[in-house]
N, CA, C and O atoms as a DFTB+ gen file, in Angstrom:
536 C
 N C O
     1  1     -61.749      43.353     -94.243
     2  2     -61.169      44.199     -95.260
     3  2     -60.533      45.447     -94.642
     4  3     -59.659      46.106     -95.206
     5  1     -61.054      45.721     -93.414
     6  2     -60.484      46.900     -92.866
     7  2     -58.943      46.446     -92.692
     8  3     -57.952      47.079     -93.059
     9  1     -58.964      45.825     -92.369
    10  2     -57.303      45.476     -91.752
    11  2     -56.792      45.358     -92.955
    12  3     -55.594      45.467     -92.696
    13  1     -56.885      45.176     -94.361
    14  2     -56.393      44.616     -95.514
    15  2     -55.933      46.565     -95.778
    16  3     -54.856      46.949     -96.234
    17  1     -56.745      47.207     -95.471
    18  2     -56.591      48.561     -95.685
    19  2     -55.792      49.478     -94.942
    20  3     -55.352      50.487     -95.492
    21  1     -55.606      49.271     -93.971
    22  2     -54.718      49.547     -92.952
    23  2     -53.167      49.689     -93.012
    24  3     -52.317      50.547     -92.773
    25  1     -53.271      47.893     -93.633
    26  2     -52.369      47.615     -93.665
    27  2     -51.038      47.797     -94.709
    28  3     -49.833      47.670     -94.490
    29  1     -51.945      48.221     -96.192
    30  2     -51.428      48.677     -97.106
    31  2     -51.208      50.339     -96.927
    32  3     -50.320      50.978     -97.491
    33  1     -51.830      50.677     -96.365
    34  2     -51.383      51.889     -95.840
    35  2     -50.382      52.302     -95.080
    36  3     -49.716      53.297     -95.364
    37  1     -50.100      51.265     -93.602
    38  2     -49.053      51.289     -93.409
    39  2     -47.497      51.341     -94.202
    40  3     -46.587      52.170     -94.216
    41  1     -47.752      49.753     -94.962
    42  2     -46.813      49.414     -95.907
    43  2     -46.648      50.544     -96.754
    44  3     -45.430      50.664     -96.881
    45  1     -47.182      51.374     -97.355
    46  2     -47.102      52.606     -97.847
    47  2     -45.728      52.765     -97.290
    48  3     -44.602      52.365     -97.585
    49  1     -46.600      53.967     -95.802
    50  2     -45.773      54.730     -95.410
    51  2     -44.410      54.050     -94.632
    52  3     -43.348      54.669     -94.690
    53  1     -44.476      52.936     -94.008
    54  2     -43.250      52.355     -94.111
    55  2     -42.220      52.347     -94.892
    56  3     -41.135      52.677     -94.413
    57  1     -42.338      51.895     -96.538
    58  2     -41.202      51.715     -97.423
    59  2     -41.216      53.363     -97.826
    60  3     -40.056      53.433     -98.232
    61  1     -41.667      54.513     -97.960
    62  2     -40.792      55.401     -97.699
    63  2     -40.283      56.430     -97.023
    64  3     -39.705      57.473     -97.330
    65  1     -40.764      55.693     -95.617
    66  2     -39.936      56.439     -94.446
    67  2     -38.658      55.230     -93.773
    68  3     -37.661      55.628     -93.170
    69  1     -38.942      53.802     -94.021
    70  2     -37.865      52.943     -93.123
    71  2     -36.997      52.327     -94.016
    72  3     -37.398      51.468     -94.801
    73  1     -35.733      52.729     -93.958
    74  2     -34.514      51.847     -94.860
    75  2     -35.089      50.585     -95.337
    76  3     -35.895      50.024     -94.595
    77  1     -34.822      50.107     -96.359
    78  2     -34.789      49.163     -96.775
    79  2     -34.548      47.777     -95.977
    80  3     -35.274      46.798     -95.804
    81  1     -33.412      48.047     -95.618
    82  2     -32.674      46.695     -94.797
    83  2     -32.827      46.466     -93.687
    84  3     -32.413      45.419     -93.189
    85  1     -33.806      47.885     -92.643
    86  2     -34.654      47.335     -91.523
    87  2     -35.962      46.629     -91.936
    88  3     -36.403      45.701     -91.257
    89  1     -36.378      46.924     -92.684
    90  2     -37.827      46.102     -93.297
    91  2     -37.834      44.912     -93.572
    92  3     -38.614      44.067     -93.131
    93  1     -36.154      44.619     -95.021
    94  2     -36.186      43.004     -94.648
    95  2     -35.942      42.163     -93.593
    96  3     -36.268      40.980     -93.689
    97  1     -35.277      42.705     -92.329
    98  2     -35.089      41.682     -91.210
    99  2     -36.500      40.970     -91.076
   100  3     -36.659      39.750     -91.046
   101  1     -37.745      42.162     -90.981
   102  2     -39.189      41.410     -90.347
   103  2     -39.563      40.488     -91.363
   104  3     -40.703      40.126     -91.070
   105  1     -39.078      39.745     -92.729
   106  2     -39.804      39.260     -93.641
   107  2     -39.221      37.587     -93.783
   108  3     -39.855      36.715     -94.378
   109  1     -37.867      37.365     -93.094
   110  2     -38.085      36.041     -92.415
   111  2     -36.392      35.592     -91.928
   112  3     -35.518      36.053     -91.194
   113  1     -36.612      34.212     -92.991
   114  2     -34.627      34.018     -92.996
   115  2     -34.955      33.944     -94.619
   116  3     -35.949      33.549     -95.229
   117  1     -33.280      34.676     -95.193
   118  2     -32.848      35.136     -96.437
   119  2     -32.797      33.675     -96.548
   120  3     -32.834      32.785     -95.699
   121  1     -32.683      33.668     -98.094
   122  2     -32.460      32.561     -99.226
   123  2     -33.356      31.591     -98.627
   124  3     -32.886      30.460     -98.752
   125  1     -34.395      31.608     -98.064
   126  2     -34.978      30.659     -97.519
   127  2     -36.710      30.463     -98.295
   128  3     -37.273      31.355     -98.929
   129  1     -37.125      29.452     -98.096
   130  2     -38.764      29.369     -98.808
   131  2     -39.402      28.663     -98.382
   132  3     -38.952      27.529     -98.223
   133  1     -40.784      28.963     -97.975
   134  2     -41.644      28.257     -97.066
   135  2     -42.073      26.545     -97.409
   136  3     -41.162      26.037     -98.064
   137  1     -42.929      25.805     -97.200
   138  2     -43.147      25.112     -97.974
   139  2     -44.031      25.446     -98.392
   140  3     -44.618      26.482     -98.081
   141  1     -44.597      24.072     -99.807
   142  2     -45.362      23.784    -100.703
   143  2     -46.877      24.190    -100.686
   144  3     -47.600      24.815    -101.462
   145  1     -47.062      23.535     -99.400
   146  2     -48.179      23.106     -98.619
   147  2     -48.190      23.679     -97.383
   148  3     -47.089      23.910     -96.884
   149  1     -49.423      24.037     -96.611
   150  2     -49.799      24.631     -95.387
   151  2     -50.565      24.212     -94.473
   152  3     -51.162      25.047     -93.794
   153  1     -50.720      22.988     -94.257
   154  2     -51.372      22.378     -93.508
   155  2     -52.816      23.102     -93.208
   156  3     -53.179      23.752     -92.227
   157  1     -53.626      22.686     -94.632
   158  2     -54.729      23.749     -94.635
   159  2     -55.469      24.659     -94.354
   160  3     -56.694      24.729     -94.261
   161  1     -54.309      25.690     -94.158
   162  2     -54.395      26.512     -94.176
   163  2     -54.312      28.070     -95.450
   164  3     -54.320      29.293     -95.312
   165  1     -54.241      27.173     -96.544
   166  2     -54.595      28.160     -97.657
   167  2     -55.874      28.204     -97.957
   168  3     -55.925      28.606     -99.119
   169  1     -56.811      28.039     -97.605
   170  2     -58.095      29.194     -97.606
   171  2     -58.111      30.348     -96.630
   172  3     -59.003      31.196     -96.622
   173  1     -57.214      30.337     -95.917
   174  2     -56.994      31.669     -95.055
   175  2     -56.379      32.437     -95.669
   176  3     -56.631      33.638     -95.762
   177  1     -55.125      31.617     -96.376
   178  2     -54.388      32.460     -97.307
   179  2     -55.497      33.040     -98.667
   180  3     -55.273      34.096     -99.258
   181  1     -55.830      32.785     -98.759
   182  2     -56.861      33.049     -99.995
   183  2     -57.655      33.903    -100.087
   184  3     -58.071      34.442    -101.113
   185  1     -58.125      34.228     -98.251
   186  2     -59.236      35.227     -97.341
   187  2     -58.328      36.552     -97.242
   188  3     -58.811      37.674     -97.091
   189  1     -57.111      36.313     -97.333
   190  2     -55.989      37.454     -97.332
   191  2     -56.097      38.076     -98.629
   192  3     -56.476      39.234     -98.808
   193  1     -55.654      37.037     -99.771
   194  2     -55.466      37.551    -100.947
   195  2     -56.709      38.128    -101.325
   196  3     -56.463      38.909    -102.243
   197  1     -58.004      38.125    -101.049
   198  2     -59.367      38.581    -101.321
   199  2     -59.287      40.092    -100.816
   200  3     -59.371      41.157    -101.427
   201  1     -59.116      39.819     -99.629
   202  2     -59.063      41.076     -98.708
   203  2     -58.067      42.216     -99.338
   204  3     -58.436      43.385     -99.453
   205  1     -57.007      41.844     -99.661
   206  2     -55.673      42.809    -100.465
   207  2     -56.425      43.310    -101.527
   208  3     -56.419      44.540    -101.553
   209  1     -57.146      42.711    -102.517
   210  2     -57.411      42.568    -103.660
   211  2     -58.681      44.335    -103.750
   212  3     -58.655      45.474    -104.216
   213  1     -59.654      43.360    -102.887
   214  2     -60.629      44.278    -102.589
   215  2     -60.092      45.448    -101.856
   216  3     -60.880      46.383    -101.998
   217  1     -59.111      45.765    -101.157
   218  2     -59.070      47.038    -100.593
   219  2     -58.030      47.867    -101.430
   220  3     -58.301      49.067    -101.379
   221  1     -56.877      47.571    -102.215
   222  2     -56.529      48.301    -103.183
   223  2     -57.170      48.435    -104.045
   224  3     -56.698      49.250    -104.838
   225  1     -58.490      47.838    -104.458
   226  2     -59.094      48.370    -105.685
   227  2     -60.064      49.800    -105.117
   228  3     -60.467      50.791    -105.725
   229  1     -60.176      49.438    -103.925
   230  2     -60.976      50.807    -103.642
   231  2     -60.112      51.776    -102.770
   232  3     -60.505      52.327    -101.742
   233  1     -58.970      51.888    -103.293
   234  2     -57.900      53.184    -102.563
   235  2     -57.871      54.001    -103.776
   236  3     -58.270      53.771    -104.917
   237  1     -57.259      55.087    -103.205
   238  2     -57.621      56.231    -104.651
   239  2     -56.237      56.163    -105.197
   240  3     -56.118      57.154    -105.919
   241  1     -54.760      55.238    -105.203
   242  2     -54.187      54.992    -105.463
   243  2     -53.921      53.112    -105.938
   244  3     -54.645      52.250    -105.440
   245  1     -53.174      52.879    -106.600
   246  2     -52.583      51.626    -107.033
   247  2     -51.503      51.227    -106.326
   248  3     -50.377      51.599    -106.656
   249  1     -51.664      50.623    -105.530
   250  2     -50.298      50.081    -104.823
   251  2     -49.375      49.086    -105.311
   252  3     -49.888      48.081    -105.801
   253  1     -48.396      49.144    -105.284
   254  2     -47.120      48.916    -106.138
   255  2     -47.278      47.238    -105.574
   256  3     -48.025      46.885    -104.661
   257  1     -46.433      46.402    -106.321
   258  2     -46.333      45.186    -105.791
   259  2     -45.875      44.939    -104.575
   260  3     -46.274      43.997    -103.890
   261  1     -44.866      45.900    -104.163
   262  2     -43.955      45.884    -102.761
   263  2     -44.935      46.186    -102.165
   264  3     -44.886      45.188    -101.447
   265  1     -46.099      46.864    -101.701
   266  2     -46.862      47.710    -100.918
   267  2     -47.599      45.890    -100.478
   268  3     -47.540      45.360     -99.369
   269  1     -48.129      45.393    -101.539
   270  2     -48.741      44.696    -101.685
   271  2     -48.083      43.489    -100.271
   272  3     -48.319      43.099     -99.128
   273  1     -47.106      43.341    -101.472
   274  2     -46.429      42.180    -100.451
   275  2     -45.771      42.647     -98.818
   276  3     -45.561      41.693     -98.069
   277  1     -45.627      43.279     -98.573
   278  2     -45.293      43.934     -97.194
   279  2     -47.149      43.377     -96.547
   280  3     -47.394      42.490     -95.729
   281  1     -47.942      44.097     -97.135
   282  2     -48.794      44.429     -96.178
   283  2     -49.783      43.086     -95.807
   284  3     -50.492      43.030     -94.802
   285  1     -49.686      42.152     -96.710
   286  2     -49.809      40.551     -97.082
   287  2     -49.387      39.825     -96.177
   288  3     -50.100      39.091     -95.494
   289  1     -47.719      40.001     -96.036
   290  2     -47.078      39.241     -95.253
   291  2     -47.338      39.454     -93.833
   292  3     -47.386      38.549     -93.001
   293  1     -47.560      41.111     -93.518
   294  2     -47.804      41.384     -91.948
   295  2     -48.815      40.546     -91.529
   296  3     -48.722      39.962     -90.449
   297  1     -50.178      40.359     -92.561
   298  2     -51.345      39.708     -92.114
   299  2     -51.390      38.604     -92.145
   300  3     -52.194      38.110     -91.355
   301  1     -50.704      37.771     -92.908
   302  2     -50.103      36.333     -92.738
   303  2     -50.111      36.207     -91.329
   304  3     -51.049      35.924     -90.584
   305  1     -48.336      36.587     -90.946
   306  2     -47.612      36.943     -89.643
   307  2     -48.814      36.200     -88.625
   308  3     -48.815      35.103     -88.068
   309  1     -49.842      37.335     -88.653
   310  2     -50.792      38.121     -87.644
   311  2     -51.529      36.232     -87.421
   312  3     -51.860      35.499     -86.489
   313  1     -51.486      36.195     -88.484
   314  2     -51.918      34.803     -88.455
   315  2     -51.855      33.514     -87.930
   316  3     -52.698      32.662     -87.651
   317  1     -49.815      33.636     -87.823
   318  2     -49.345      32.425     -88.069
   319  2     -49.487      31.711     -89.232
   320  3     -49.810      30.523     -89.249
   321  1     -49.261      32.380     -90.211
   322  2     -49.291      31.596     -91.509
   323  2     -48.057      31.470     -92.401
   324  3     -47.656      32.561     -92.805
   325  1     -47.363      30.421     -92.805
   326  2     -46.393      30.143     -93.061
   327  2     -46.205      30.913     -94.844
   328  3     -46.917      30.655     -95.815
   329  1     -45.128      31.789     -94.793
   330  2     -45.114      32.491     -96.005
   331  2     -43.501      32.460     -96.915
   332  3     -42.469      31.905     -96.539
   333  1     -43.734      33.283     -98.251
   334  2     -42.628      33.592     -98.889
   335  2     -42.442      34.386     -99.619
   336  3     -43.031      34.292    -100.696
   337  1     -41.423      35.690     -99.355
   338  2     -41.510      36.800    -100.346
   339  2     -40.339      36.269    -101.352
   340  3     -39.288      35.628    -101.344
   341  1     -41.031      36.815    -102.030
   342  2     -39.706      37.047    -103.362
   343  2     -39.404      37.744    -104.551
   344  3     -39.999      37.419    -105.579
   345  1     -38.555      38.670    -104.567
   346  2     -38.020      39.776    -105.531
   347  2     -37.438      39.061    -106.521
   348  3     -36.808      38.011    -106.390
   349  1     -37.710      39.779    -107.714
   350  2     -37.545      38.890    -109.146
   351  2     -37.276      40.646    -110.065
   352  3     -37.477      41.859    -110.003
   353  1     -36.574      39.323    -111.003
   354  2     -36.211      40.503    -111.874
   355  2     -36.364      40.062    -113.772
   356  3     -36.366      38.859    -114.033
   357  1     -36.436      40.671    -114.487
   358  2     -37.295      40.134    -115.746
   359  2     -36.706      41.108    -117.077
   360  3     -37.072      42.283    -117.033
   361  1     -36.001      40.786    -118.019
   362  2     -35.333      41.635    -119.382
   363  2     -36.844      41.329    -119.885
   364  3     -37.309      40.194    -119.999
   365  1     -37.430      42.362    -120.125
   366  2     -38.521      42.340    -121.271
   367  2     -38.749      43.553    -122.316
   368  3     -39.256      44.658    -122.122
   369  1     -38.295      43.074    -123.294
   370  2     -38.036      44.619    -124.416
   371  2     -37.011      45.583    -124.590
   372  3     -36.800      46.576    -125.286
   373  1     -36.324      44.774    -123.497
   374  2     -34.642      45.386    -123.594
   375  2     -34.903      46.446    -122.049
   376  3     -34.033      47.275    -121.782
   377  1     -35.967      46.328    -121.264
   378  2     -35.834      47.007    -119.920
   379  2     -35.784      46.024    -119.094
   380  3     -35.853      44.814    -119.310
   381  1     -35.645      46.677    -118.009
   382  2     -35.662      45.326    -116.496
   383  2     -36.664      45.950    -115.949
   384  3     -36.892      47.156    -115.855
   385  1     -37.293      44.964    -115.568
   386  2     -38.436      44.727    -114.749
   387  2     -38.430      44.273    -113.451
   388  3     -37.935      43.163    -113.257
   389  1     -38.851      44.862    -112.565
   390  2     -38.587      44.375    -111.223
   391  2     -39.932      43.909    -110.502
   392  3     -40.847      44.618    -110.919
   393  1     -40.385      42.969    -109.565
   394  2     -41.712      42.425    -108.930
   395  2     -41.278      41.761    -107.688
   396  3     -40.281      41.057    -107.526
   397  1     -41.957      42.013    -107.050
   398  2     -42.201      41.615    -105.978
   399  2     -43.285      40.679    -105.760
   400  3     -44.256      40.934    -106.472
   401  1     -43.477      39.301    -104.718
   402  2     -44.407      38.333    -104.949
   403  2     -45.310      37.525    -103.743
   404  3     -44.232      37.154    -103.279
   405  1     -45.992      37.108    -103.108
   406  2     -45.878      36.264    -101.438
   407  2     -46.767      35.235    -101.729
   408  3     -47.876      35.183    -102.261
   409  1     -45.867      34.293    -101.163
   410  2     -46.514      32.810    -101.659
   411  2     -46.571      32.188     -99.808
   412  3     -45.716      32.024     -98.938
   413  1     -48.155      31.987     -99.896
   414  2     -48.404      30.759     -98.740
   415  2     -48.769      29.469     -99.080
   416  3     -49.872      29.317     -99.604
   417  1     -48.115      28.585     -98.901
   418  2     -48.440      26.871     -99.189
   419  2     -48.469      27.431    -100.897
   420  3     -47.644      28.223    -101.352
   421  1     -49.404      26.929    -101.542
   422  2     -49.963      26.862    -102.778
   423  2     -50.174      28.219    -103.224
   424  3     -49.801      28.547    -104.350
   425  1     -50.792      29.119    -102.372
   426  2     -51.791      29.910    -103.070
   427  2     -50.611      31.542    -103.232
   428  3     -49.950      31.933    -102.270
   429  1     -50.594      32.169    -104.447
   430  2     -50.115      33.616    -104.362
   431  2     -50.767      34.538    -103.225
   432  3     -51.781      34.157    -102.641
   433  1     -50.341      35.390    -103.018
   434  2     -50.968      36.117    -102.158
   435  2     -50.856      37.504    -102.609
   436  3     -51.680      38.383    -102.356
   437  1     -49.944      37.625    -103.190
   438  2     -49.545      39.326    -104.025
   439  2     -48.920      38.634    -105.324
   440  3     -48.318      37.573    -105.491
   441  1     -49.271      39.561    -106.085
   442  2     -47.814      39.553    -107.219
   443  2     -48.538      38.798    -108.543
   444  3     -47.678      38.204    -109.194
   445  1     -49.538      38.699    -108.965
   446  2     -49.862      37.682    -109.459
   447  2     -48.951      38.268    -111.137
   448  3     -48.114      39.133    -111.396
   449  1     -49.567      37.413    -111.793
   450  2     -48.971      37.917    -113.489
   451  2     -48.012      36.968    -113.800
   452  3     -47.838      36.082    -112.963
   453  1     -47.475      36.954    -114.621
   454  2     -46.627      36.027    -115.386
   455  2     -45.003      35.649    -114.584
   456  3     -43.918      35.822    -115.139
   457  1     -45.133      35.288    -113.645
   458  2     -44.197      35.130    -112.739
   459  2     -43.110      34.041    -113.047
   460  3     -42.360      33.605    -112.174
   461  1     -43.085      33.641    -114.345
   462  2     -42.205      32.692    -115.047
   463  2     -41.842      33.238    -115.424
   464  3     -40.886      32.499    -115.660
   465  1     -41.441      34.525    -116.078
   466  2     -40.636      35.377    -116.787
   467  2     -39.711      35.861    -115.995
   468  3     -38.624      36.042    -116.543
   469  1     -39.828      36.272    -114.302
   470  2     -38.848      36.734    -113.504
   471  2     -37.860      35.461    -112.955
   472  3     -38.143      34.316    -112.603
   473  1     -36.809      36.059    -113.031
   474  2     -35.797      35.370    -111.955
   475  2     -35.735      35.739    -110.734
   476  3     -35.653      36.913    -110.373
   477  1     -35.773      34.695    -109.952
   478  2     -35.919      35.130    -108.122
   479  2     -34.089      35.548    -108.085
   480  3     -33.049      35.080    -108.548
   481  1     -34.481      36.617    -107.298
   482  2     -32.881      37.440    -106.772
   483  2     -33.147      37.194    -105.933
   484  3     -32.101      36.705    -105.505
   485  1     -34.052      37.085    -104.940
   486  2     -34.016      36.765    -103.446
   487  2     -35.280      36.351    -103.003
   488  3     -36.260      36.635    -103.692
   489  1     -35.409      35.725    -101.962
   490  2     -36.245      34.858    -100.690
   491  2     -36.015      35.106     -99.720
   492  3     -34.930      35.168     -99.142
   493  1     -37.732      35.417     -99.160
   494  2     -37.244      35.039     -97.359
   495  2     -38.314      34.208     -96.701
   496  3     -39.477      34.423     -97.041
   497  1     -38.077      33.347     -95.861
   498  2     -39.454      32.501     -95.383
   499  2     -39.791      32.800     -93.840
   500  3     -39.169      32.894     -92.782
   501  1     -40.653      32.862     -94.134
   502  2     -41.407      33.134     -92.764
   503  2     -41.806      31.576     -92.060
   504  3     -41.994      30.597     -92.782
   505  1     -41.869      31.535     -91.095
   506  2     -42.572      30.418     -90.237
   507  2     -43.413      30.527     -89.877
   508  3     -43.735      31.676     -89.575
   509  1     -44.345      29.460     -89.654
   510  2     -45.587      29.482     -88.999
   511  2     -46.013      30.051     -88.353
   512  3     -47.055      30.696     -88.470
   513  1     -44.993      29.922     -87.094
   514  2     -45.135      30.907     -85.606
   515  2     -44.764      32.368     -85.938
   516  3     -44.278      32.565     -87.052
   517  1     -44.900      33.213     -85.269
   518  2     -44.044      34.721     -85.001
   519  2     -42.991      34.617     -85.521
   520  3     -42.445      33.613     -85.063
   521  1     -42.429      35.064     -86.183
   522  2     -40.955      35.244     -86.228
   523  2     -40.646      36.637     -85.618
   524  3     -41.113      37.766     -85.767
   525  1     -39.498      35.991     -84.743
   526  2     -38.838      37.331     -83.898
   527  2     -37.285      37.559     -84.744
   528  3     -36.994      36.387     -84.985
   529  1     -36.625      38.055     -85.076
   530  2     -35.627      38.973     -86.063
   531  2     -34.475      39.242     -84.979
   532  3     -33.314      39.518     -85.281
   533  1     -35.009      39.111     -83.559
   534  2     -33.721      39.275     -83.037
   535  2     -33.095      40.628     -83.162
   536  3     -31.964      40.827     -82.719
């Protein structure tokens, strides 16, 4: 859990000290989506989503979905665990709604909630291995 804490902390201070568009390079290839399945490896994914879960509930703040998914995906990464972010957007009540989401194999990893209501604006997939960004 320490690292689950860390890491959202980082992600914090990352998204508002580093541009936007250096952050998405580390999150995979655009329009792209992992697969389905993870060669069982979603109970690791699952040990992640536990870990996220439990350490934003005990920060003296609420971390935003983006915080979430940044700091998710690093620990994936760390992993080698094959992932997928994705920004969505949602008319509900005449506002837009914006979410952020990270999907390994099967299992969510951030973002949970009614995620049929958003439209994906974008994807990026991560690979198994490291991804280097070049």
């Amino acid at each position: 859990m320490a690292e689950a804490v860390l890491e959202v902390i980082r992600a914090e201070i990352e998204l508002r000290r580093v541009p936007f568009h250096r952050l998405a390079r580390r999150l995979g290839q655009p329009g792209a989506e992992s697969s389905g399945t993870d060669g069982g490896r979603e109970d690791e994914a699952r040990l992640v989503r536990g870990c996220l879960w439990t350490a934003s509930s005990r920060l003296p703040w609420k971390p935003r979905c983006l915080v979430m998914v940044f700091a998710g995906h690093r620990m994936l990464e760390r992993r080698g665990i094959a992932s997928t972010v994705y920004f969505g957007a949602a008319a509900s009540t005449g506002k837009l709604a914006t979410h952020a989401w990270l999907r390994s194999g099967g299992v969510y990893v951030s973002g949970e909630g009614p995620l049929k209501d958003f439209t994906v604006l974008a994807s990026f997939a991560r690979p198994a291995e490291p991804f280097d960004p070049v």
